[in-house]
N, C-alpha and C positions, 0 to 999 in steps of 0.2 A: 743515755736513754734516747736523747735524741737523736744519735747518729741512726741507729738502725731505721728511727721516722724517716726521714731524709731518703735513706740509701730506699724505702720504698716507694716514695715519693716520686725519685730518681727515677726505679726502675720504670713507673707506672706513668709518669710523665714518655718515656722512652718507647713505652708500649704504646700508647696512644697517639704519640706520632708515628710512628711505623703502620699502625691502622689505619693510619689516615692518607698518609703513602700509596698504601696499598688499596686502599679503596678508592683511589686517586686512578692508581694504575688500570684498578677494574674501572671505573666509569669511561676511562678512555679507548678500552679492546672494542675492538670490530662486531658493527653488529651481528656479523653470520660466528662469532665464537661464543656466542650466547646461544642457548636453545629459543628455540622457537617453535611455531608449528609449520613450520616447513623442513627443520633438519632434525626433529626429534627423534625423527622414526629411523635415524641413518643411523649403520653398526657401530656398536658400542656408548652409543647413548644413554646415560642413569638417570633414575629419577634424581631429583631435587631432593627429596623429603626422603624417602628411603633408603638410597642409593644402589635400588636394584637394576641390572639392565632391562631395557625394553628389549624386545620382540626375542625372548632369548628362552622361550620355552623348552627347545629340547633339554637343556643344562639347567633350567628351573623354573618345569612349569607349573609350581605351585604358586610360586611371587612374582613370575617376571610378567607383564601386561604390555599387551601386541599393540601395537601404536602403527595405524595407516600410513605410507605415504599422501602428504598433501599438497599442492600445488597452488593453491589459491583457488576462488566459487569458482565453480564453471561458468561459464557464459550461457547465458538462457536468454533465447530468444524473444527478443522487441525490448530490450529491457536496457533501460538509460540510469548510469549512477549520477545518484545526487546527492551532492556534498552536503553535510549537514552545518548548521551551526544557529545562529543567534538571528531572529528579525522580528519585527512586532506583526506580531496578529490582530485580525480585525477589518472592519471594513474601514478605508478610508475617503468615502462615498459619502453626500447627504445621508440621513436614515429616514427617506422618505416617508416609512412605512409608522416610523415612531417604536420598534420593536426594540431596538437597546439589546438586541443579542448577540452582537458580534463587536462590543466596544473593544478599541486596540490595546493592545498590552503586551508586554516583551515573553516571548517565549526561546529557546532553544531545541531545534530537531536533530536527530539522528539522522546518520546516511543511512540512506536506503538505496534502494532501485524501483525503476515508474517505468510502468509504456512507455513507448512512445508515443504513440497513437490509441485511439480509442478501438475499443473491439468493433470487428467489422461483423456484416451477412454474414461472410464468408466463413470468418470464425466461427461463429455462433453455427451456422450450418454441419461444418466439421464436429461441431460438439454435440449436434444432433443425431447427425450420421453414426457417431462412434456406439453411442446406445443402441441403434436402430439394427447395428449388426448383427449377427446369432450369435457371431461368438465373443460377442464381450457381455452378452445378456446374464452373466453371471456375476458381473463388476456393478449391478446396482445397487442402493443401498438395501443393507437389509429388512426385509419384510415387506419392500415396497415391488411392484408389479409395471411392468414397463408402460401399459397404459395409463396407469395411476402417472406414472411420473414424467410424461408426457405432457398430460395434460396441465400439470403442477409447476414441472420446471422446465421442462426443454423447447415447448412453442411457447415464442413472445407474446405478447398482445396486440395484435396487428390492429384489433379494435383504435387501439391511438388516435388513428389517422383519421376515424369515424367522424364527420361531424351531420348533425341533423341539418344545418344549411351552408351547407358545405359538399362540392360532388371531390371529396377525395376517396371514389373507391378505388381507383387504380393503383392507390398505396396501397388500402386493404388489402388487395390482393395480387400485390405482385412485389412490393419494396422488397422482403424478406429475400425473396426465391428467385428475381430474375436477373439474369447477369450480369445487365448494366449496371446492377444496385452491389455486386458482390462486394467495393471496397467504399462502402458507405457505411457510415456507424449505424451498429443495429440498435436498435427502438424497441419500446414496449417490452424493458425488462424488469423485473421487480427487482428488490435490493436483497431478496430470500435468491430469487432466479441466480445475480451475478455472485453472490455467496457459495452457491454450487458450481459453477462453472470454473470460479478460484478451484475448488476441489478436484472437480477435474482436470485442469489444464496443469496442477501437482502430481497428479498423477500420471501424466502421461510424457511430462518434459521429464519427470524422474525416471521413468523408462526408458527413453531413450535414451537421455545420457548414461545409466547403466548398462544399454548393449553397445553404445560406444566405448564406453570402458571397456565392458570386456572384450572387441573386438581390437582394442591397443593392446592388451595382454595385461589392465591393470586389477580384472577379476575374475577368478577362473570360473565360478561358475553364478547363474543366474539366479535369482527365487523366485518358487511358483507365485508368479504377478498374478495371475487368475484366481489363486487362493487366498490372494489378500495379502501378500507378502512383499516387502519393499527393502530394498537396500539400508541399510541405517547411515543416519545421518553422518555421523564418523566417520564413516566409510570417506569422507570427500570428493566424491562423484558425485555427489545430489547435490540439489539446494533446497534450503527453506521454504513454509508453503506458499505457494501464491495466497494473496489477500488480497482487498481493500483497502485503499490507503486512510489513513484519519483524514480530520479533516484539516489538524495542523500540515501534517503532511503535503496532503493535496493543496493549500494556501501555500505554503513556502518552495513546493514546487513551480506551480503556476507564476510565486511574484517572481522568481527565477535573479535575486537582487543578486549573485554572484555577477550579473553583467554590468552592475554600478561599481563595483570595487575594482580602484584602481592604483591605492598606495599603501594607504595604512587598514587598519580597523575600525574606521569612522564609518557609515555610511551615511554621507551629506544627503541623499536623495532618495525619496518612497516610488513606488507605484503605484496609479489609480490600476492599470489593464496588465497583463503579461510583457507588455511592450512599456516603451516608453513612452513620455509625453500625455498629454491632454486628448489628443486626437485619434482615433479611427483610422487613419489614411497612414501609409509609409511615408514618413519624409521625406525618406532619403532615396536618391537615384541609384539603384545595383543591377548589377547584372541580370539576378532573377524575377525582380519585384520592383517595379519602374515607380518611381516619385506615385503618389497619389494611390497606388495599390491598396484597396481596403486589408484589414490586418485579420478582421475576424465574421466571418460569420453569423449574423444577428438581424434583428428587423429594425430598418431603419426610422420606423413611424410609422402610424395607423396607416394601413394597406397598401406598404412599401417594403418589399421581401426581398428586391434584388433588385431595384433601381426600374430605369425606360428603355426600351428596347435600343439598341443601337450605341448604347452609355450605360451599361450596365454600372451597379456598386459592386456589391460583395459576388452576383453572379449567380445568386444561391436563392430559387425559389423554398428547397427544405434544407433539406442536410446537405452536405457534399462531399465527396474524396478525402476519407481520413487527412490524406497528406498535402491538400488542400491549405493554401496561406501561410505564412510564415512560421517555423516553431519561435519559440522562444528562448532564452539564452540557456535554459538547461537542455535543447534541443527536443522540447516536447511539443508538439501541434495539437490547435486546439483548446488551448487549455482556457481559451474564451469563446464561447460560442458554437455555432454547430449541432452538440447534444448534450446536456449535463452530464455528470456523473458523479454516483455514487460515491459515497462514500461512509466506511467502517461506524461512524456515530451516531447515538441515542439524540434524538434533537430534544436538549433542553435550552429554554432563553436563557438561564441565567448559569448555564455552565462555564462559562468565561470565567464565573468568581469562584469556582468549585475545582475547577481541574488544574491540575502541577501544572509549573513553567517547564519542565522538562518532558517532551514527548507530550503533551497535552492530549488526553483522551478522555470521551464521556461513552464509556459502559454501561451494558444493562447489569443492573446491581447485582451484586456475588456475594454468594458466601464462601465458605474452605476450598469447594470445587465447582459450585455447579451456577449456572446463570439461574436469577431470578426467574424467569421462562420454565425451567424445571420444576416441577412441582413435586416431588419429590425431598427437595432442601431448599429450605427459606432463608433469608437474613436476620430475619429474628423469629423466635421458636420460643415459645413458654408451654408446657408440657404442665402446668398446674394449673393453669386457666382452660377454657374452651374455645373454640374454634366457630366453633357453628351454633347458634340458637337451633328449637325446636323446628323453627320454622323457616331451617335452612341457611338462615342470613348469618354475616359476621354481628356479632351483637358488641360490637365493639369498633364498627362501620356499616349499620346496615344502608348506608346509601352505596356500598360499594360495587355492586350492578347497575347504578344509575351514574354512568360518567357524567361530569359536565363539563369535560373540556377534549380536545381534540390531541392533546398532548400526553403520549400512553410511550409506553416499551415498544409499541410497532411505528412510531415517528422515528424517521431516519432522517438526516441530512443529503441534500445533493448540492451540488458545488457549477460553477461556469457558466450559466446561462446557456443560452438554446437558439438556434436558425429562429423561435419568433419570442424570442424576448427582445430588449429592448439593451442599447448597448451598458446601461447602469448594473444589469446583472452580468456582464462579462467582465465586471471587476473581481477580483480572488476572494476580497473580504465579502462580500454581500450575499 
């Protein structure tokens, strides 16, 4: 009786070393003898899970499913990849203000891709111009009128520069539109405005890279882009849509700590600025940025904008030349000082304690599909209760047309300080 135990024993001992052999052998094969999404789509390639061929319709085109050649994103213009990984967030600045909204805490980001630079005139003009044409008057959104949307999103607020004791009309009315200004970051944009412009500058790099494509021979034919029609993502000619970066994101850009790491996975050392050190000034002596070269863009003290004639500091009565001052180690400029920028998040102070360590984002609250903002679908919904008293009001909040605070769904965050802040907002966390 017990022989036969044994000899199954045996046998099942014998199998599981040979599987292990052989799972040995597979761990070791080359990584291009594995599929991937660069050789899937090459002849005679099966699924995994089916084992049907891909792209193999004439012989079965009821199962077999067309898989693109992919080569890797394309390259989309101005665009810098950043390595993602592990840094604390936060400001690490006094908290002058006593606010406690940006207390440090370990988060982990995702790669992405970031400007390089901040949108210029020039830009923003381009993406004026593209509307203003006759024939792309059919590319607006629906049901909106090109004067409407004029007025709403494509002229900045040149108002900005307005001050009542202040003679800056010659920003009023010339920053925007005159040449000298072309590659100076544009101004007076709302956070609804550069939310559209993401949409359009998706649309128009996915265009082009699709007549590139097809003019390599990798798509024989185009779709009517005037009817609303776009390459699909699959395809691997496009890319993902332009956005807003969070505002982890744009923090872990800006601290750009990949230029501390030098051996291990330690990082002995934080960032107050984009840069290193304590100080404002370059330390160092190079070729392009001589010892003492200021680093960013900012106002240096009550009615010190750019230093005394002949000894300039920063050089920079407003804004100045995108590519102005040193990038930082992820090769981005700017990321202190000059003009803020936006970014993708609901401004709540105590979001710090609310939001994942992973990809950290504060949204405006959602349900299955739709933003709070929609009114149409809510978060919470009771259908055996009322909604409204007689007298209009939620009777279950009626002070809720009486705010009393300044912190709503239309608070946004903006990041980097500005030509007249003060160098403590050109820290990443603040």
């Amino acid at each position: 009786m017990n022989k036969p135990i044994l000899y199954v024993l045996k046998q099942a001992g014998v199998f599981i070393l040979c599987s292990t052999l052989l799972t040995s052998c597979f761990l070791f094969k080359r990584k291009d003898e594995f599929q991937n999404s660069t050789n899937v789509h090459k002849k005679g390639q099966r699924s995994m899970v089916t084992g049907v061929e891909y792209n193999n319709g004439e012989e079965d085109p009821q199962n077999s499913f067309q898989v693109k050649e992919y080569e890797g994103q394309p390259d989309a213009p101005n665009l810098v990849f950043i390595e993602g990984g592990r840094f604390v967030m936060g400001s690490s600045e006094e908290d002058i203000l006593f606010t406690r909204d940006n207390v440090e805490r370990a988060a982990s980001i995702q790669s992405f891709f970031m400007d390089q630079t901040e949108v210029a005139n020039i830009h923003w003009l381009e993406y004026m111009n593209y509307y203003e044409k006759q024939e792309n008057s059919d590319r607006l959104p629906s049901g909106v009128n090109l004067d409407d949307y004029r007025k709403q999103v494509l002229l900045p607020d040149t108002t900005v520069w307005a001050s009542e004791l202040a003679f800056n009309d010659s920003y009023v009315a010339n920053y925007l539109r005159y040449p000298g200004f072309r590659f100076f970051p544009v101004v007076g944009v709302s956070w609804t405005q550069a939310k559209e412009f993401c949409k359009w500058r998706t649309m128009v790099v996915n265009e082009n890279l699709a007549k590139a494509a097809q003019k390599d021979g990798k798509i024989e034919s185009l779709p009517n882009f005037a009817a609303g029609e776009k390459v699909p993502l699959e395809s691997g000619f496009v890319v993902p849509d332009y956005r807003l970066p969070t505002e982890a994101e744009w923090e872990y850009a800006a601290k750009a700590l990949i230029g501390t790491q030098y051996n291990d996975e330690n990082q002995t050392n934080g960032r107050i600025y984009p840069w290193d050190g304590h100080a404002v000034r370059n330390p160092y002596d190079t070729k392009k940025y001589e010892m003492g070269h200021m680093l960013a863009n900012f106002k240096r003290g009550r009615g010190d904008y750019a230093g005394i004639a002949g000894k300039l500091n920063d050089g920079a009565l407003i804004t100045e030349y995108i590519f102005s001052y040193p990038p930082n180690d992820n090769g981005l400029y700017n990321m202190g000082g000059n003009v803020s920028e936006w970014v993708d998040d609901v401004y709540r102070p105590l979001a710090f304690r609310d939001v994942d360590d992973l990809n950290p984002y504060r949204r405006q609250r959602l349900d299955s599909t739709k933003l709070r903002s929609d009114t149409s679908k809510t978060v919470y919904q009771d259908p055996a209760r009322p909604t409204t008293a007689t007298n209009g009001k939620n009777p279950y909040n009626p002070q809720a047309d009486k705010p009393n605070s300044l912190i709503d769904d239309n608070s946004r965050v903006y990041k980097g300080g500005s030509w007249k802040d003060l160098a403590y907002w050109c820290s990443p966390g603040t």
